[in-house]
C-alpha positions in Angstrom: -13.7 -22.5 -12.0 -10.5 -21.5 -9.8 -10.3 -18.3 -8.4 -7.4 -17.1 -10.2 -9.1 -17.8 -13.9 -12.0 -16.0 -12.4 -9.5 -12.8 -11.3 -8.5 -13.5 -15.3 -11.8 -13.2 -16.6 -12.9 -10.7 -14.5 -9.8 -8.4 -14.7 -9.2 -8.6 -17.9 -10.5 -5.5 -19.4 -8.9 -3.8 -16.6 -5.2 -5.1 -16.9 -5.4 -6.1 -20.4 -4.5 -2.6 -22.1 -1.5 -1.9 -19.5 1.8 -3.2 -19.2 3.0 -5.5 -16.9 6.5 -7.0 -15.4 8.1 -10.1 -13.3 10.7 -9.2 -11.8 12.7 -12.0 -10.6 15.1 -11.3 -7.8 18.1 -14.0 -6.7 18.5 -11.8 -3.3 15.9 -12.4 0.4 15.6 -10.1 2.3 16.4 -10.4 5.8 14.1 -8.1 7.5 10.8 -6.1 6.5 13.8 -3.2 5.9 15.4 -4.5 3.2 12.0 -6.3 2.3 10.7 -2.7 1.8 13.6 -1.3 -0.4 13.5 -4.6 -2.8 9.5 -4.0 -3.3 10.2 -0.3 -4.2 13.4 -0.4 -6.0 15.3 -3.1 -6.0 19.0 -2.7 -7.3 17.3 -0.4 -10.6 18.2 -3.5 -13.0 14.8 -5.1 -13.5 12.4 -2.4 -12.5 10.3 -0.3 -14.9 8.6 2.5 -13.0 6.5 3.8 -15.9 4.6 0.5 -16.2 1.7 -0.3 -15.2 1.8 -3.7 -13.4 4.9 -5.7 -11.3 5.0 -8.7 -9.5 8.4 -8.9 -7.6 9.2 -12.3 -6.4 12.3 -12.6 -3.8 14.4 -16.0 -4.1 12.6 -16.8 -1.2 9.2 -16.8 -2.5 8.2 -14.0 -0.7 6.4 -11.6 -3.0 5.1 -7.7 -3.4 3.4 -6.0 -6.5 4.6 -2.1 -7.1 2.5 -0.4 -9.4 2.4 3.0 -11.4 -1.3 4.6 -10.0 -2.4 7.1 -12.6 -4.3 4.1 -13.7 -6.0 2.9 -11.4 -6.2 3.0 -7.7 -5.2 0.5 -4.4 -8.2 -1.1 -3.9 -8.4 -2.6 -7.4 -4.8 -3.6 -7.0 -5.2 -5.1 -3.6 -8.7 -6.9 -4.3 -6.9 -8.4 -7.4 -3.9 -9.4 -5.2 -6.0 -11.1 -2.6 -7.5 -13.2 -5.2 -4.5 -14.4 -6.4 -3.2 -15.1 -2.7 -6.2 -16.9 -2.0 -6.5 -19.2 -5.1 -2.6 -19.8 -4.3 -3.2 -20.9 -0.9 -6.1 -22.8 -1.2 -4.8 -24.2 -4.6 -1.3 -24.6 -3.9 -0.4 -27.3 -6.6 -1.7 -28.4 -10.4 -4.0 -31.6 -10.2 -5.2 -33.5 -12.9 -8.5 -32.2 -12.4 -7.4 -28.1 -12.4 -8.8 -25.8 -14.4 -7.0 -25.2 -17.4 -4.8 -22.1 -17.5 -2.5 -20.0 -19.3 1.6 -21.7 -19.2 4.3 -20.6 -21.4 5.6 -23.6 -23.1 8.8 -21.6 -24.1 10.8 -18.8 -24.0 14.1 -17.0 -25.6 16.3 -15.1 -24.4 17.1 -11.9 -25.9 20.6 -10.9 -26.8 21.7 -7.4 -27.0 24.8 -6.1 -28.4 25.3 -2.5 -27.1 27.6 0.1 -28.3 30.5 1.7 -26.0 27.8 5.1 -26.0 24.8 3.0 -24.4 26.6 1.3 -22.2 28.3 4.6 -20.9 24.6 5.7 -20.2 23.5 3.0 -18.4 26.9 2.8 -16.2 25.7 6.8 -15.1 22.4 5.9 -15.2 22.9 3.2 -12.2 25.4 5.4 -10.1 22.6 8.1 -10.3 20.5 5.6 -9.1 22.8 4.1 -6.3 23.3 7.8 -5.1 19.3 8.6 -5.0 18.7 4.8 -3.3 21.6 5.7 -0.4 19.3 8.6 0.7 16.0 6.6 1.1 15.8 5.5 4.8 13.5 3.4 6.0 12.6 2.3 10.0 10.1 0.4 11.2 7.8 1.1 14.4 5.9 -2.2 15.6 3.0 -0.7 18.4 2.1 -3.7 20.3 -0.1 -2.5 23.3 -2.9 -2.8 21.6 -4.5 -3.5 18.0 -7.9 -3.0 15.6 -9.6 -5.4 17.8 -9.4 -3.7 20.8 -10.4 -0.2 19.2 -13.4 -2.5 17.6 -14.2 -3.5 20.8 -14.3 -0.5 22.2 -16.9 0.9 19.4 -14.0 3.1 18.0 -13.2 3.6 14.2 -9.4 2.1 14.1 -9.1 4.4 11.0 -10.2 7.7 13.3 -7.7 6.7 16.2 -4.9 5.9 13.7 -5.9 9.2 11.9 -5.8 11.5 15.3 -2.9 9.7 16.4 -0.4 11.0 13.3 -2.0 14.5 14.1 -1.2 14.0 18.1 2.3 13.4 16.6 2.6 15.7 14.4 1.5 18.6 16.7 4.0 17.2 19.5 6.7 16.9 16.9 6.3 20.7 15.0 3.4 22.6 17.4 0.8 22.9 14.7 -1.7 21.7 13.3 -1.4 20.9 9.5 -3.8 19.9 6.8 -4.0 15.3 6.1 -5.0 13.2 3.7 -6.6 10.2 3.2 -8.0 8.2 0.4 -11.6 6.8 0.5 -12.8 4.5 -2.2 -15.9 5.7 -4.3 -16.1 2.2 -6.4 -20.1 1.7 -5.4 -20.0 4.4 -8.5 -19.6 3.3 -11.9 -17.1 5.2 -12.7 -15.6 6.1 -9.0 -12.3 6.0 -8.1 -11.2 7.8 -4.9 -13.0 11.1 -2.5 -10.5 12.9 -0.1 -11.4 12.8 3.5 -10.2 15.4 5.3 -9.5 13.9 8.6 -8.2 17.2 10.5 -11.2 18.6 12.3 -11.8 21.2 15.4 -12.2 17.6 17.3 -8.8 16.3 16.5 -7.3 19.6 17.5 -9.4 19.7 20.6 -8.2 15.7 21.6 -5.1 16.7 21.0 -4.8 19.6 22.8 -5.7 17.9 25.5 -3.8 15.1 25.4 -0.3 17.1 24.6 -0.8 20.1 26.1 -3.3 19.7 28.8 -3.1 16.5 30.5 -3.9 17.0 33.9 -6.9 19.1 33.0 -9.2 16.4 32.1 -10.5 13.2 33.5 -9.8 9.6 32.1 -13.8 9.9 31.2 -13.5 13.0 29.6 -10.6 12.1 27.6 -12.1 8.7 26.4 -15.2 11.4 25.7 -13.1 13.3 22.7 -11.6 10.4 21.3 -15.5 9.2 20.9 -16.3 12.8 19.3 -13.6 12.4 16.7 -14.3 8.7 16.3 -18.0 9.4 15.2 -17.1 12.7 13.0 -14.3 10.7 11.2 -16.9 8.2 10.7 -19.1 10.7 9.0 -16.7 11.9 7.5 -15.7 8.4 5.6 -19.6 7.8 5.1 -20.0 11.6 3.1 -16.6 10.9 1.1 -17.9 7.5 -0.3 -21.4 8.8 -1.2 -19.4 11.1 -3.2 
C-alpha cells in the first residue's frame, strides 16, 4: 500500500465531511514574493476562503495548500501534506504494479449564463478585491549566519531563541515589552487540538535588557548564561502546554 492511499484511508474521516478545492493557476511565480501572494490570494478568481481544503498548484508545478482553521489545526494539515510529498517523491510515476487509486475518467465543464445584475457584482466585487490585495505587502528576511543546527548544537531550543529574538525586536523597535503567542500541539490527547505558550517571561525581558540596553555590562559568558535560562524555561514552558 502507497503512502498516499494510506493518507486516504487514514484521513478520511477527517477531510471527508469538509470541502475542498484545486485551484489551478496558468501564472509562476518568480520569487518567494509573489510565491507568497499566489498561495494566499491569488488574483480572487479561483479562491474560496470559506472552505475548508485548497491545493494551489502554479503552472510551474510548484504547489501550497491554504486552508480555513476553525477546523482543524496546522499540524494535521502539515502531517497530511508531508505524506502526500513523500509518496510523490518517492512514487513519482504510475507503474503497472501501483496501487490502485482514485482517477476521474471525465469531466464537464459548467456553463453559466449570468444576468447584467450578477455580473455587475462580481465586476465590484474584484476591484474591492484588487484595492484590499494592493495594500498587502510582503518582504522577505533570509538570516544566514547561523541556523537550527547550530542552536542544536549548542543545547539551545531553536524555538526559545527564535521566540526571544522577536521580543529583542520588538522591544528595540517600540521600548516595551508586550504579551506573544505561540501555538503548541496537544494531539497526544484524544481530543487535543492546540495549548497557548506564553513565551514572554521575566527571563526574556532580563536577556533582552541586556542585550539592547545594557551591552557593555555583561560578559560574553554571562550573556550566553541568560539565553540558557530562557532556553530551559521556554522548554518548560512547551513541555507544561503539551501535557495540557
Amino acid at each position: 500500500m502507497s503512502t498516499l492511499n494510506w493518507v486516504r484511508i487514514k484521513f478520511s474521516d477527517i477531510f471527508s465531511v469538509f470541502s475542498h478545492l484545486l485551484c489551478l493557476d496558468k501564472a509562476s511565480p518568480s520569487n518567494e514574493i509573489k510565491l507568497s501572494h499566489y498561495m494566499l490570494h491569488g488574483y480572487g478568481f479561483n479562491r474560496w476562503f470559506d472552505k475548508s481544503f485548497s491545493l494551489i498548484i502554479t503552472s510551474d508545478g510548484t504547489a501550497g495548500v491554504n486552508f480555513e482553521h476553525s477546523w482543524g489545526d496546522g499540524v494535521a494539515v502539515l502531517r497530511f501534506i508531508n505524506e502526500v510529498y513523500r509518496d510523490s517523491t518517492e512514487h513519482p510515476a504510475v507503474v503497472p504494479d501501483s496501487s490502485p487509486a482514485l482517477f476521474v475518467t471525465s469531466c464537464d465543464k459548467l456553463e453559466f449564463t449570468l444576468s447584467h445584475p450578477i455580473t455587475s457584482a462580481i465586476s465590484a466585487a474584484h476591484t474591492k478585491f484588487e484595492e484590499k490585495r494592493k495594500k498587502l505587502v510582503f518582504r522577505a528576511f533570509k538570516y544566514n549566519k547561523f541556523g537550527k543546527q547550530f542552536v542544536v548544537s549548542q543545547k539551545m531550543s531553536p524555538d526559545a531563541v527564535f521566540q526571544l529574538a522577536c521580543q529583542m525586536s520588538a522591544y528595540r523597535r517600540y521600548g516595551r515589552f508586550v504579551s506573544s503567542y505561540e501555538a503548541c500541539s496537544t494531539a497526544a490527547f484524544k481530543h487535543g487540538r492546540t495549548e497557548t505558550i506564553r513565551p514572554t517571561t521575566l527571563h526574556t525581558q532580563k536577556c533582552a535588557n541586556a542585550f539592547v540596553d545594557e551591552r557593555g555590562k555583561y560578559s560574553i559568558e554571562e550573556m550566553r548564561n541568560l539565553i540558557d535560562e530562557c532556553s530551559k524555561y521556554h522548554r518548560r514552558l512547551q513541555l507544561e502546554a503539551t501535557l495540557g
